[in-house]
N, C-alpha and C positions, 0 to 999 in steps of 0.2 A: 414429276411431270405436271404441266399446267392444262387444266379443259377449260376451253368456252362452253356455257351454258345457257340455254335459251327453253324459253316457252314456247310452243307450239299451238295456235288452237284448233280448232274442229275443220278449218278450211285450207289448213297445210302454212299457215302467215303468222309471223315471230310478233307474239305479244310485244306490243309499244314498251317500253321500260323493262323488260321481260330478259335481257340478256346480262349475261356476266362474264368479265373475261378472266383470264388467268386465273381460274381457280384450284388450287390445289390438292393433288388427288383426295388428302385426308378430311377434306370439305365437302365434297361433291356430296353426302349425304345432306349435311346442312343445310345447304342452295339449294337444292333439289327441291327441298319441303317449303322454304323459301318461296320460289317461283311457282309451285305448286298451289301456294298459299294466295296468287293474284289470280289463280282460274277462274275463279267462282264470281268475283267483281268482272273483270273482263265477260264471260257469259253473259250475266245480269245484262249488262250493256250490250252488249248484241241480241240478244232474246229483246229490247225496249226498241232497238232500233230497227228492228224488223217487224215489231208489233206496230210501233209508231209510224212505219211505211205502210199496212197495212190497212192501219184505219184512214187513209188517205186514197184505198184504191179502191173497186169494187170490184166480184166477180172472180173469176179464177185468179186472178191475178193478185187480190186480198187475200186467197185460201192460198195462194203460195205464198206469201209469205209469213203468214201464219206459222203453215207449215215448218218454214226454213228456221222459226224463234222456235221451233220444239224440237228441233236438230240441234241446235246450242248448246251443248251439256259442259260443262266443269271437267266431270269425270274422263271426257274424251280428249283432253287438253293431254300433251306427252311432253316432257325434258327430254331436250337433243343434247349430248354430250360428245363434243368432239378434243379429242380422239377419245374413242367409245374408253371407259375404264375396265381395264382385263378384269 
């Protein structure tokens, strides 16, 4: 059986470069750690680009997105595998 496998990050949208097709069940650990392996840069980048809006705003509006760059985590990022592996 072959899975597509994708990144997922913290806001439910398939990391850019992040997808894989036709992988092979006895792979799907590999790719896993793989894509797993782009969470952390993807983050980074979003945690800058919310900071980097933020220092452009004032007021509640700078404290949200403050906010939103400390919601960014790695660890929250999920592998979608479909069809799930039994």
């Amino acid at each position: 059986m072959q899975h597509e496998m994708r990144l997922i990050d913290t806001n439910g949208y398939t990391v850019p470069g992040a997808v894989r097709y036709g992988v092979p069940t006895d792979q799907v650990a590999s790719v896993e750690a793989e894509l797993k392996a782009l969470a952390e840069p993807d983050a980074h980048q979003g945690r800058e680009l919310h900071l980097a809006h933020a220092a452009s705003l004032t007021g509640v509006s700078a404290s949200n997105q403050r906010a939103a760059a400390s919601q960014v985590r790695a660890n929250r990022y999920e592998v979608r595998i479909t069809p799930p592996v039994a």
